[in-house]
C-alpha positions in Angstrom: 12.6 46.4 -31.2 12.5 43.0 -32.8 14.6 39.6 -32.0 16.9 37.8 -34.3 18.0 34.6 -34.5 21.0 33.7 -36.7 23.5 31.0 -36.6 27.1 31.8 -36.4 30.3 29.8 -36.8 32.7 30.4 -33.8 35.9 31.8 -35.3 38.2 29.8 -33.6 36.8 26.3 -33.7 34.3 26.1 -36.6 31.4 25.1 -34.5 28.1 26.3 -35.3 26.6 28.3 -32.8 22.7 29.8 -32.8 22.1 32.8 -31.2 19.6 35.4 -30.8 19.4 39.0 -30.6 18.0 42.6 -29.7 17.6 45.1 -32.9 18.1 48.4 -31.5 18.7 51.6 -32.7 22.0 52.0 -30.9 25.2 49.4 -32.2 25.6 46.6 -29.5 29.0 45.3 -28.7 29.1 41.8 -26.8 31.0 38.6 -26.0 29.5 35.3 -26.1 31.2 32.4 -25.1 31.6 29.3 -27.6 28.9 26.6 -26.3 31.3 23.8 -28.1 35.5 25.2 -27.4 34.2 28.0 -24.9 36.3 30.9 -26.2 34.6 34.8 -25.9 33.4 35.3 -29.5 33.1 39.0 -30.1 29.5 40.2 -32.0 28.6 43.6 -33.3 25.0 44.3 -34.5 24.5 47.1 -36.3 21.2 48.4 -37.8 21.9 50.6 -40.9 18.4 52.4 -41.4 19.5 53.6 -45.0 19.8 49.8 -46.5 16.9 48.5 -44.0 19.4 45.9 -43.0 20.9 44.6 -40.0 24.6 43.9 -39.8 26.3 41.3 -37.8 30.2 41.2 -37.4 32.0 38.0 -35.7 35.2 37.7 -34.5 37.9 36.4 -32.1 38.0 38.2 -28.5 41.3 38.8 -28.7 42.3 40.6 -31.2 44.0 44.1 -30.3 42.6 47.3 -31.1 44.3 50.4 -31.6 
């Protein structure tokens, strides 16, 4: 397991946010709140083993999944 930091913009106000994370060999799904407009920011980290890469996805909370 290893920690990564990365910095993000937070998809509704454009601040820049840093964060840090977990590599794990399961996906992690988790909301962090905006430090600057305090909206939940959704991330997804994803470790693809194949590319020996780590994916991160950022979006708004509240989007609707179907």
């Amino acid at each position: 397991m290893s920690v990564l930091r990365r910095t993000i913009e937070c998809p509704f106000c454009g601040h820049h946010l840093h964060i840090s994370f977990e590599v794990t060999d399961e996906d992690q799904d988790y909301i962090e709140d905006c430090s600057n407009c305090c909206n939940p920011i959704h991330l997804r980290v994803h470790k693809d083993d194949l590319h020996h890469s780590v994916q991160l996805f950022v979006d708004a909370d509240d989007e609707q999944y179907y």
